[in-house]
DSSP file (Angstrom, degrees, kcal/mol; ACC not computed):
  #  RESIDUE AA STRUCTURE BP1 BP2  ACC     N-H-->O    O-->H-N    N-H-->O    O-->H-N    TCO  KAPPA ALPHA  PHI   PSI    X-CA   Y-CA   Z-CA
    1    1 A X     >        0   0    0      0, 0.0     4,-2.8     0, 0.0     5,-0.3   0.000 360.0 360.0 360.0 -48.9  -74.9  -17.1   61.2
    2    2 A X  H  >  +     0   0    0      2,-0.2     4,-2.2     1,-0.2     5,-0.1   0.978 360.0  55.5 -47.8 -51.7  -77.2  -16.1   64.6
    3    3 A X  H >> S+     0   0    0      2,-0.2     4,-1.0     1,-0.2     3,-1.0   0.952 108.9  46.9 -37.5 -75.3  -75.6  -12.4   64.2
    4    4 A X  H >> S+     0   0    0      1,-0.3     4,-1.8     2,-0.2     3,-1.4   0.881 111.2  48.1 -59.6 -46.1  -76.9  -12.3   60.5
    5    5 A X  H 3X S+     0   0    0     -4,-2.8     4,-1.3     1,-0.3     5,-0.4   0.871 114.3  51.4 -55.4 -24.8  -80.5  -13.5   61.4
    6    6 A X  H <X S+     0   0    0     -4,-2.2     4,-0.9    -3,-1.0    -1,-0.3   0.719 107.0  48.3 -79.3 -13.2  -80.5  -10.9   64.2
    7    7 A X  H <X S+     0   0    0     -3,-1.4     4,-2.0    -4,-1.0     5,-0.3   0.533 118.9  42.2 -85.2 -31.7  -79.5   -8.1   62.1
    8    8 A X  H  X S+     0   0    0     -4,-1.8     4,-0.9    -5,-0.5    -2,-0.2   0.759 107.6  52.9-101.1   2.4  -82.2   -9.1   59.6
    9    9 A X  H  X>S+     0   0    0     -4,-1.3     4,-2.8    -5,-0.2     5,-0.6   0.725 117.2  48.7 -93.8 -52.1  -85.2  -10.0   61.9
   10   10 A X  H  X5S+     0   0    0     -4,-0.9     4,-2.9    -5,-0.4     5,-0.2   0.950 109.5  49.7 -48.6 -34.4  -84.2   -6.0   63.3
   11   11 A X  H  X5S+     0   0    0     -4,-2.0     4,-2.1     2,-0.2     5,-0.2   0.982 116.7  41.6 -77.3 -49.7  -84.1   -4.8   59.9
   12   12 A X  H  X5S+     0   0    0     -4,-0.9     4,-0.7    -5,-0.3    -1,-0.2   0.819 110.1  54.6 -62.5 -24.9  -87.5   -6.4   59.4
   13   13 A X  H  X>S+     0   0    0     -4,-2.8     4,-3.2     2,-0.2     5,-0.5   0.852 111.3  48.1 -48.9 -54.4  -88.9   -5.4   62.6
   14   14 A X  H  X<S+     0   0    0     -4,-2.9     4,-3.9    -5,-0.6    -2,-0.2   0.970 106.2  53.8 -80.0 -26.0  -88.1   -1.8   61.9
   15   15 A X  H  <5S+     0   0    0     -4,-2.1     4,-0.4    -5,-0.2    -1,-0.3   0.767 109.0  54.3 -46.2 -35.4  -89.5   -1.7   58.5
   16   16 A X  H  <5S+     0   0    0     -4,-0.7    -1,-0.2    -5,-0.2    -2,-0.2   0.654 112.9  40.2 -69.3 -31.7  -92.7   -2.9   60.0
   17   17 A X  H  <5S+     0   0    0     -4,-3.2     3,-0.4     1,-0.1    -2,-0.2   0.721 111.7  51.0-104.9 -22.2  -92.9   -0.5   62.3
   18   18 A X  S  <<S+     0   0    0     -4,-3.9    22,-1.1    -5,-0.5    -2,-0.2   0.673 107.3  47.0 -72.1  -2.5  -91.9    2.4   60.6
   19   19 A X        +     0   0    0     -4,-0.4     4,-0.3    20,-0.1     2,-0.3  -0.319  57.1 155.8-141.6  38.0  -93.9    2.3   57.8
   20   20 A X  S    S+     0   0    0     -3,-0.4     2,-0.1     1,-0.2    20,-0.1  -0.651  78.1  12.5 -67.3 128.7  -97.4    1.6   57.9
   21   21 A X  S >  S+     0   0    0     -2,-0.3     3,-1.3    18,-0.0    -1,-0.2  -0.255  99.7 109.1  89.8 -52.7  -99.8    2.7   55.2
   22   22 A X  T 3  S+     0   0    0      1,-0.3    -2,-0.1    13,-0.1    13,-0.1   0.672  81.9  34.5 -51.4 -65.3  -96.6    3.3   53.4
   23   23 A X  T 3  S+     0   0    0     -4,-0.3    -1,-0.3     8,-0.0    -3,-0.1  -0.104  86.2 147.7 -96.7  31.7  -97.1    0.4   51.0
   24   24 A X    <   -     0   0    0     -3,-1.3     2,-0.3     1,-0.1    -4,-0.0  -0.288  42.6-120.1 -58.9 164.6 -100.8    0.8   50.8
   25   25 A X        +     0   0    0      0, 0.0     2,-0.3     0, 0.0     3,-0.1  -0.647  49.8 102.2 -87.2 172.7 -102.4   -0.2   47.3
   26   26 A X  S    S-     0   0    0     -2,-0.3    -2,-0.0     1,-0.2     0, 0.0  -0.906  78.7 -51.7 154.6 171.0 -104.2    1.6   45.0
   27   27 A X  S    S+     0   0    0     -2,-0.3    -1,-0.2     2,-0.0     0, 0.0   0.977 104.7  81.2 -43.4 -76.7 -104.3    3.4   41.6
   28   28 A X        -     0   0    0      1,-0.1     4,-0.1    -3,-0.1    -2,-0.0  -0.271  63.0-154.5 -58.2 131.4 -101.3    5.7   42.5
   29   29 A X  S    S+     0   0    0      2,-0.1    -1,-0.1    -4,-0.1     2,-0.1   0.702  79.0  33.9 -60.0 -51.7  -97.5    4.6   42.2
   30   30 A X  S    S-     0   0    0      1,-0.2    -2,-0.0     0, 0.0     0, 0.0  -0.333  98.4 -52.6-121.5-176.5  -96.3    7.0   44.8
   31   31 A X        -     0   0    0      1,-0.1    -1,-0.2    -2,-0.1     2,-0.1  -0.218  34.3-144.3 -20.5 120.5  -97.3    8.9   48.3
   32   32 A X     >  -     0   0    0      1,-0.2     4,-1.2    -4,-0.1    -1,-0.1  -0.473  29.3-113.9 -68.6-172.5 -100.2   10.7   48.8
   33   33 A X  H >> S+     0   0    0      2,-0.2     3,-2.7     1,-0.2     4,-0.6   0.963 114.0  65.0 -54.2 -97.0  -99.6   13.6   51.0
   34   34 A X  H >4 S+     0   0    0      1,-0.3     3,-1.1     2,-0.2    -1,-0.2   0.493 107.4  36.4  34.1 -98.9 -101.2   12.6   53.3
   35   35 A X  H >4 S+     0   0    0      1,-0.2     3,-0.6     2,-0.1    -1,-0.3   0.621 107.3  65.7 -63.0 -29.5  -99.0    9.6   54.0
   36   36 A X  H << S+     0   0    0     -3,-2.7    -1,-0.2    -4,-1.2    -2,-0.2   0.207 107.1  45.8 -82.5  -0.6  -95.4   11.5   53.1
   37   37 A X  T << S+     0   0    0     -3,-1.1    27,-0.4    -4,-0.6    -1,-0.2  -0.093 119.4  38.8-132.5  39.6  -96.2   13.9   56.4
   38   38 A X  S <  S+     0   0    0     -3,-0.6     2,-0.4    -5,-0.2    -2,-0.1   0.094  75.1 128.4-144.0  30.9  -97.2   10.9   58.9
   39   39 A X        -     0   0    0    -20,-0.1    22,-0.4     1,-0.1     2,-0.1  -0.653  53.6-144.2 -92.5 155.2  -94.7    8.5   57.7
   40   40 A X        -     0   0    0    -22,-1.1     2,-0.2    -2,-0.4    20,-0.2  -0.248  11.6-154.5-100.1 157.2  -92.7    7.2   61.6
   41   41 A X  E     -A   59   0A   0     18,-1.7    18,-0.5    -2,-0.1     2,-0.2  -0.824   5.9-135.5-160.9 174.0  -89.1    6.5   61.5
   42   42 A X  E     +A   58   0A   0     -2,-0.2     2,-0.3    16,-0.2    16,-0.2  -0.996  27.9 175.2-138.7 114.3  -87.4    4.3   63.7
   43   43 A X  E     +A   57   0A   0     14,-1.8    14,-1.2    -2,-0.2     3,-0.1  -0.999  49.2  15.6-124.5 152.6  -83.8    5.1   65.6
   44   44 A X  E     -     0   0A   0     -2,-0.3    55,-0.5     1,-0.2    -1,-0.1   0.624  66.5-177.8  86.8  20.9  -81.3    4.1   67.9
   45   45 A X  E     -     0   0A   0     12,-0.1     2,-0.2    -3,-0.1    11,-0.2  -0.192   4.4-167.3 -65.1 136.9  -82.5    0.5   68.1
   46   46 A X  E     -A   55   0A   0      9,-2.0     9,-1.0    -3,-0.1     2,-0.4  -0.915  18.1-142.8-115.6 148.5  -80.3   -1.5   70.6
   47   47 A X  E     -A   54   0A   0     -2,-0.2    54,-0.3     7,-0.2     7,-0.2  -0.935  35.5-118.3-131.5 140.4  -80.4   -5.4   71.0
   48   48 A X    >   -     0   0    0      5,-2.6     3,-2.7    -2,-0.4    55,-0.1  -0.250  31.3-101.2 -85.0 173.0  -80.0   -6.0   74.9
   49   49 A X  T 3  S+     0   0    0      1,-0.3    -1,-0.1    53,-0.3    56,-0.1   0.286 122.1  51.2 -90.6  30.9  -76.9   -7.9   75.9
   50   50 A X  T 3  S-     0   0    0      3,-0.1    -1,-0.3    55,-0.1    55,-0.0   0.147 110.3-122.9-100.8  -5.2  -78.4  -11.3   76.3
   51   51 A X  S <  S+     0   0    0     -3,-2.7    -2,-0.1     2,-0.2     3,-0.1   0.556  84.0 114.5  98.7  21.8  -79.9  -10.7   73.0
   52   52 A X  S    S+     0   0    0     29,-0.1    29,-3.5     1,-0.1     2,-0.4   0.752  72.6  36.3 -87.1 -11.3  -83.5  -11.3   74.7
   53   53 A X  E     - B   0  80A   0     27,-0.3    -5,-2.6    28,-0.1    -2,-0.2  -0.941  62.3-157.1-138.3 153.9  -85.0   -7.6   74.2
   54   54 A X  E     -AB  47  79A   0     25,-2.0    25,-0.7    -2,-0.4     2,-0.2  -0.662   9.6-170.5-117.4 169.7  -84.7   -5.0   71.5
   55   55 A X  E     +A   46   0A   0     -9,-1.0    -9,-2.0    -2,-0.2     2,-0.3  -0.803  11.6 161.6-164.7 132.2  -85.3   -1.3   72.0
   56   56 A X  E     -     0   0A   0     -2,-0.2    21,-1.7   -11,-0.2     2,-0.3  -0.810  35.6-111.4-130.5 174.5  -85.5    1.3   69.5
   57   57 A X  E     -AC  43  76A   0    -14,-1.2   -14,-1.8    -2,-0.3     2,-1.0  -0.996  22.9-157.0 -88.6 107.9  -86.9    5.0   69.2
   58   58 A X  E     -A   42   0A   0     17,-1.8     2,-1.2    -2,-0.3   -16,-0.2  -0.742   4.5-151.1-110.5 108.6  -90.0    5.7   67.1
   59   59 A X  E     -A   41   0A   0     -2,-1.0   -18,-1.7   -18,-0.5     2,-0.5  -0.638  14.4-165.3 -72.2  96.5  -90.5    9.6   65.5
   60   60 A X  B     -E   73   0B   0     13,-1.8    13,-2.1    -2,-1.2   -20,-0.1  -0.914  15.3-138.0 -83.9 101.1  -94.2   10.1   65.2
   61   61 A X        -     0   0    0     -2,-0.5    11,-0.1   -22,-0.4    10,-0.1  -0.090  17.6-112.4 -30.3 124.1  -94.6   12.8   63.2
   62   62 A X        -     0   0    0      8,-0.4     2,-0.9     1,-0.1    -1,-0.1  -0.427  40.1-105.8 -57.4 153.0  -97.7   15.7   64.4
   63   63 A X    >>  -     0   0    0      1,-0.1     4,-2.2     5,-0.1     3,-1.8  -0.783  27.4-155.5 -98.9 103.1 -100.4   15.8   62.1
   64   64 A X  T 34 S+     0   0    0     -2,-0.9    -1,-0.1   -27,-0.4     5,-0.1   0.249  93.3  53.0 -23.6 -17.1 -100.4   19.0   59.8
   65   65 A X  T 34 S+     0   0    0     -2,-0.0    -1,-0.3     0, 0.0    -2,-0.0   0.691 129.2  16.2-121.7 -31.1 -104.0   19.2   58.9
   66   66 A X  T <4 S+     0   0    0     -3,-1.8     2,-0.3     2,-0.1    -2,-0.2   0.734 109.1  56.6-122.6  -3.1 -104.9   19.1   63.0
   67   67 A X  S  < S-     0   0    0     -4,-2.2     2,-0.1     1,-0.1     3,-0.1  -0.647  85.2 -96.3-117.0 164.2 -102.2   19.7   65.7
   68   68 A X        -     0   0    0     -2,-0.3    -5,-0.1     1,-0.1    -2,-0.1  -0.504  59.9 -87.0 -81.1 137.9  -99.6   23.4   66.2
   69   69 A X  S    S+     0   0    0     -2,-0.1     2,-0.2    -5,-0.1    -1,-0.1  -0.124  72.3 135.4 -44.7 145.7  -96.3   22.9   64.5
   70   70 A X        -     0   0    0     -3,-0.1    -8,-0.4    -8,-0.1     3,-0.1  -0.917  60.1 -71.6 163.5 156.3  -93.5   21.2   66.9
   71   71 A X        -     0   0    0     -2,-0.2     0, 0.0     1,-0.2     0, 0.0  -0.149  69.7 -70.9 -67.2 162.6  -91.1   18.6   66.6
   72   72 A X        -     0   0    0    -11,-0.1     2,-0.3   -10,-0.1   -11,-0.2  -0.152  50.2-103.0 -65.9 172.3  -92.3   14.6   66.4
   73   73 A X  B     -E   60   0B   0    -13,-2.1   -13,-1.8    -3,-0.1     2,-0.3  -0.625  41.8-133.9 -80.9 135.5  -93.7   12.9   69.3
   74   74 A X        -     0   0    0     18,-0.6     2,-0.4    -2,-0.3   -15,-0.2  -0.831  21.4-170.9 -52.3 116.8  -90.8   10.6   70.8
   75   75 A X        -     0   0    0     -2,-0.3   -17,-1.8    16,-0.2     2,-0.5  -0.978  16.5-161.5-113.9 144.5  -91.4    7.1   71.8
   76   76 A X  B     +CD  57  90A   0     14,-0.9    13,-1.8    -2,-0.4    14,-1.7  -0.986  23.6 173.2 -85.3  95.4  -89.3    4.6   73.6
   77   77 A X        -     0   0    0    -21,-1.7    11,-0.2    -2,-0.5   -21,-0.2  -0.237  12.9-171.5-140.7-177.2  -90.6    1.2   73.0
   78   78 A X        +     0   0    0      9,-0.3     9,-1.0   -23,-0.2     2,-0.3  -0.644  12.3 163.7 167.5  94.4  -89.1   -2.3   74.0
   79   79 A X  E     -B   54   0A   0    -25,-0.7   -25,-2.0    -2,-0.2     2,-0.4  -0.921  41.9 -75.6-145.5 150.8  -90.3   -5.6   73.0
   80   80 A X  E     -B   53   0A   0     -2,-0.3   -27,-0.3   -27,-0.2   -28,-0.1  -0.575  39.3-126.1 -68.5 118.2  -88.7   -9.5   73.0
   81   81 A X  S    S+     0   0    0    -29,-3.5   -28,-0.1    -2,-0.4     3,-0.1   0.625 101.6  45.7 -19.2 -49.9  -86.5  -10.0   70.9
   82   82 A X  S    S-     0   0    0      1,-0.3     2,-0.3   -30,-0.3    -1,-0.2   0.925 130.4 -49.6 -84.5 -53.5  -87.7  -13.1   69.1
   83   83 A X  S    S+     0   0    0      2,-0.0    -1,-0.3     0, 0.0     2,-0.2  -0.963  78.3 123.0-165.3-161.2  -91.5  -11.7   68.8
   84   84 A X        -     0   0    0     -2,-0.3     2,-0.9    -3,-0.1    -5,-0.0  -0.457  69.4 -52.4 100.2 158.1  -94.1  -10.1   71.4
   85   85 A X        -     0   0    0     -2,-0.2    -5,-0.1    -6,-0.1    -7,-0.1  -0.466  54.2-119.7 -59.9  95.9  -96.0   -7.3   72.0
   86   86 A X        -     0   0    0     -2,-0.9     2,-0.3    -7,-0.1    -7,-0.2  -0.276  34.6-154.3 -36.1 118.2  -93.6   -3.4   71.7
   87   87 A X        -     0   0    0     -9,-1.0     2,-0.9    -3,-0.0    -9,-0.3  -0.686  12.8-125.0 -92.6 144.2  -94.3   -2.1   75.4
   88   88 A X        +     0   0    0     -2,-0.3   -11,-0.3   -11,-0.2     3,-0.1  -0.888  34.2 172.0-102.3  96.9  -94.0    1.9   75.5
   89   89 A X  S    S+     0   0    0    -13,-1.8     2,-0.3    -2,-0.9   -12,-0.2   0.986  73.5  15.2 -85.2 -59.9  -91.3    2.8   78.3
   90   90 A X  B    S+D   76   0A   0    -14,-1.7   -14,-0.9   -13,-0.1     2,-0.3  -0.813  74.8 133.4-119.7 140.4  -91.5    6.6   77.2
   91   91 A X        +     0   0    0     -2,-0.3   -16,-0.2   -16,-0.2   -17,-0.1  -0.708  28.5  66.9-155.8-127.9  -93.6    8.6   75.3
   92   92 A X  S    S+     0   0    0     -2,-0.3     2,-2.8     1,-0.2   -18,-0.6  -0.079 100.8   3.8  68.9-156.6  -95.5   11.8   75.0
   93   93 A X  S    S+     0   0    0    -20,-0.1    22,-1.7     2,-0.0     2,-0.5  -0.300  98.9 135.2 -71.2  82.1  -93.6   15.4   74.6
   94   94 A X  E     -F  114   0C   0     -2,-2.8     2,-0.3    20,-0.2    20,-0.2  -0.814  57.2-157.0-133.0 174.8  -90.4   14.1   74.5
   95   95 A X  E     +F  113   0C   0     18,-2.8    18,-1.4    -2,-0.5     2,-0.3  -0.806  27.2 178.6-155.3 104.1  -87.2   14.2   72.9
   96   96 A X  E     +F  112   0C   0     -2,-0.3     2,-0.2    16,-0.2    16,-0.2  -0.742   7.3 157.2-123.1 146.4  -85.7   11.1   73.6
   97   97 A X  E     +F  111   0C   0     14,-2.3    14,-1.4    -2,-0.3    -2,-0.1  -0.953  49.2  30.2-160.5 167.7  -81.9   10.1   72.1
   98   98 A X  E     -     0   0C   0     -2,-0.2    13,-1.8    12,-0.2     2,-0.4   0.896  69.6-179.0  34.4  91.4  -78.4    7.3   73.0
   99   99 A X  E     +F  110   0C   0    -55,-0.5     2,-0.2    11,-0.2    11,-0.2  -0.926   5.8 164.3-113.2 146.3  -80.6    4.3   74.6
  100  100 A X  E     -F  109   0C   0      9,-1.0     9,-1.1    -2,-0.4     2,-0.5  -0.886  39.5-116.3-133.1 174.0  -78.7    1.2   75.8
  101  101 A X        -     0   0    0    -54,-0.3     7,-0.2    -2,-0.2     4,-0.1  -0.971  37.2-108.2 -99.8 137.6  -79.2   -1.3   77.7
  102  102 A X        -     0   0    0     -2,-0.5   -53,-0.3     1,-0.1    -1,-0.2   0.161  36.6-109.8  -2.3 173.2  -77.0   -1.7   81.1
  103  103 A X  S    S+     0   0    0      1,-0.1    -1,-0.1    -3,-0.1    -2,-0.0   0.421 125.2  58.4-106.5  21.7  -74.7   -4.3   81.0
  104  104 A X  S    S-     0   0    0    -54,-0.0    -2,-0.1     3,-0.0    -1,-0.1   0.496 110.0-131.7 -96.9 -20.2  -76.0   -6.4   83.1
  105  105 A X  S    S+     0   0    0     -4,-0.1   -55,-0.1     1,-0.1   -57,-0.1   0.866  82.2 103.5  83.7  16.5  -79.0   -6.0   80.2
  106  106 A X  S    S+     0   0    0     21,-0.1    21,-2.3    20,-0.1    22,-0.5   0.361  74.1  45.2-126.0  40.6  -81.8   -5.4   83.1
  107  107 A X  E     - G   0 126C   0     19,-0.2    19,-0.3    20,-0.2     2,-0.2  -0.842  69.8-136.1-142.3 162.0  -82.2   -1.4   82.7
  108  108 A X  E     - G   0 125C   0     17,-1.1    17,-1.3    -7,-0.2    -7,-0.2  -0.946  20.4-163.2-134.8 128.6  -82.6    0.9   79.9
  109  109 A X  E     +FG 100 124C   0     -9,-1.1    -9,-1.0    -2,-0.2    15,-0.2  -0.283  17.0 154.9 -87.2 168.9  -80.7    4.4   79.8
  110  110 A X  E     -FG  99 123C   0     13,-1.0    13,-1.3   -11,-0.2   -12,-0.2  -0.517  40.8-117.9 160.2 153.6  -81.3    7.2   77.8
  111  111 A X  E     +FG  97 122C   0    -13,-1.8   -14,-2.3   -14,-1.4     2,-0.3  -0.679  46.1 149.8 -98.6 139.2  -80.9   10.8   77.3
  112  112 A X  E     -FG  96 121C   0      9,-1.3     9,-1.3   -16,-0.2     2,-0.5  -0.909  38.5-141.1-146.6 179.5  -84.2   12.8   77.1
  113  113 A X  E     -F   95   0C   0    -18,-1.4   -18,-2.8    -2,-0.3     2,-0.4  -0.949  26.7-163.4-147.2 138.1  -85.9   16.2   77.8
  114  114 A X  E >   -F   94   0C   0     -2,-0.5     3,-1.2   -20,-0.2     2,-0.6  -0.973  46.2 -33.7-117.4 123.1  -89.3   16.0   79.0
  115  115 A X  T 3  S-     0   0    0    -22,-1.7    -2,-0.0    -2,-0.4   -23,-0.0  -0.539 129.8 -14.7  90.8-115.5  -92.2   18.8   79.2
  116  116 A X  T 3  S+     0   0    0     -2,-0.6    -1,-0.3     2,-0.0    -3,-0.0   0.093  90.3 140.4-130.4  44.7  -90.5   21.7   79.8
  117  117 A X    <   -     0   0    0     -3,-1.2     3,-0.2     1,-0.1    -2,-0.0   0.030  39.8-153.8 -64.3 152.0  -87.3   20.6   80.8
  118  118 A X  S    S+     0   0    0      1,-0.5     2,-0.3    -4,-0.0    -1,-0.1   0.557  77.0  36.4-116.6   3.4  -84.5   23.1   79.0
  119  119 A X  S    S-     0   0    0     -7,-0.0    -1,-0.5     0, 0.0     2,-0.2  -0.872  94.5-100.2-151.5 147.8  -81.6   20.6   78.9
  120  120 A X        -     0   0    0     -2,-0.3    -7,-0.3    -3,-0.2     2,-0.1  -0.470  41.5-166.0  79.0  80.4  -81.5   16.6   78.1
  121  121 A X  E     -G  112   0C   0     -9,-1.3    -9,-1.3    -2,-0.2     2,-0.4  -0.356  20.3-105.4 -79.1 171.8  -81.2   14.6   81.5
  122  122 A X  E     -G  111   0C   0    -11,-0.2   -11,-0.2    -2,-0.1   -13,-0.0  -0.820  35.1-173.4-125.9 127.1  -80.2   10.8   81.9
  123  123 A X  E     -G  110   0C   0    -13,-1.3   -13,-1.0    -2,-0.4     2,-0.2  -0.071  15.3-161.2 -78.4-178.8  -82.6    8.3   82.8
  124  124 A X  E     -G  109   0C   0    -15,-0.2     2,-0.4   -17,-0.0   -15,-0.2  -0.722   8.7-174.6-171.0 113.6  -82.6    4.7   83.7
  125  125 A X  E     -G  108   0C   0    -17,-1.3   -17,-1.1    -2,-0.2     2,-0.3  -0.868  30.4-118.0-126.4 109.1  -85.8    2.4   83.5
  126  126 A X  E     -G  107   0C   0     -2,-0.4   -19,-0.2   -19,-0.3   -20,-0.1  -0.472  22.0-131.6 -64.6 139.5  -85.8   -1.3   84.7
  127  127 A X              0   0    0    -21,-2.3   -20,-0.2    -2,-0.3    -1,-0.1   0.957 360.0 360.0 -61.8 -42.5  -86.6   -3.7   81.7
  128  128 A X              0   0    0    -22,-0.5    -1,-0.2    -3,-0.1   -21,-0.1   0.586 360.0 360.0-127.4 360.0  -89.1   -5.5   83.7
């Protein structure tokens, strides 16, 4: 039964954070534009292995009408499990992918390229 509330407080978590504006109201049924090339997605969330911290990846999309074409913006974010503030471990021109936690659950791994890196190192971040 804990298992299932933790899969469905993540599932709400990431809906919440991927998606803002998404469900705006108004006259219109669907998207604008506008909102259909800045919609976030959220991957690769990990629940640390004391089940105190979460950590996910959020793809922010560039914005079309003012920034040079280029892949989204990477973040690495990190927040307590039950609720608290998302902390930003990585962010910026990055290409961030396969986070864990340790298993001792007080680091965070993950594969990235930064700047003008040409290949995908791995890091490793203490949680606190």
């Amino acid at each position: 039964m804990r298992t299932t509330t933790r899969v469905l407080s993540l599932a709400i978590l990431l809906a919440l954070t991927a998606l803002p504006g998404a469900l705006a109201t108004g006259a219109s049924p669907g998207l604008t534009l506008e909102q259909a090339v800045s919609l976030r997605s959220v991957s690769g969330a990990v629940i640390s292995p004391d089940g105190a911290r979460l950590a996910w990846i959020l793809h922010e999309p560039r914005d079309p009408f003012a920034e040079d074409d280029g892949p989204a913006r990477d973040r690495l974010q990190v927040a307590p499990f039950a609720e608290g503030t998302p902390r930003i471990f990585v962010g910026g021109e990055t290409d961030v992918s396969a986070v864990a936690f340790t298993p001792a659950g007080d680091a965070i791994t993950f594969l990235a390229r930064r700047g003008d890196d040409e290949h995908k190192a791995l890091w490793s971040i203490p949680v606190d």
